[in-house]
N, C-alpha and C positions, 0 to 999 in steps of 0.2 A: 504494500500500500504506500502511495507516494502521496503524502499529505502535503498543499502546496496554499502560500496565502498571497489573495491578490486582488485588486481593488476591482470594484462589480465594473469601473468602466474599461475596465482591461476585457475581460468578460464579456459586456455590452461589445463594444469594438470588435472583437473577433467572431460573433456569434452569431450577432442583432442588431448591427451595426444602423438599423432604422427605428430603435427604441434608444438609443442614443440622447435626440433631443428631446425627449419625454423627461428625464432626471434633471434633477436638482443638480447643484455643485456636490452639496452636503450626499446625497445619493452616491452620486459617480464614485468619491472618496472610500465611501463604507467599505473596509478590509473583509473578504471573503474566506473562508479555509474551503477547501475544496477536498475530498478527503482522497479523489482517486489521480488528481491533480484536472490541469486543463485537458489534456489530452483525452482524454473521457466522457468530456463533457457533451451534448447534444444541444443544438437548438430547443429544444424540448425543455430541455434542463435549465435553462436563460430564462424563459418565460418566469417559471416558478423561483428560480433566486430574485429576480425582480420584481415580484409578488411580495415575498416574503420580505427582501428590501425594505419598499416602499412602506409597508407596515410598519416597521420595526420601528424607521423614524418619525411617521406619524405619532407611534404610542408615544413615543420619546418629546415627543413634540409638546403631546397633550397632559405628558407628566411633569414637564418643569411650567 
């Protein structure tokens, strides 16, 4: 297992590169682990890290 950490717009850019202008600064930035590394990853797979993203700094948003 090659556990690899990398920013979502690293991700975005190689994947999804037209969900790109949808993020935030604060988004693109958020550090990723990826646990099989990039090399594994699926368009498929971008969708739902960008999902999960997007939440994470909303809640973060609405807790401070």
């Amino acid at each position: 297992m090659v556990m690899e950490t990398v920013t979502l717009s690293r991700i975005v850019e190689k994947l999804a590169p037209e969900l790109y202008p949808c993020l935030t600064e604060r988004e693109r930035q958020l550090n990723i682990v990826l646990r099989d590394g990039m090399g594994l990853l699926e368009p498929e797979d971008v969708i739902e890290i960008v999902q999960y993203s997007i939440c994470e700094v909303q809640k973060e948003t609405l807790l401070h």
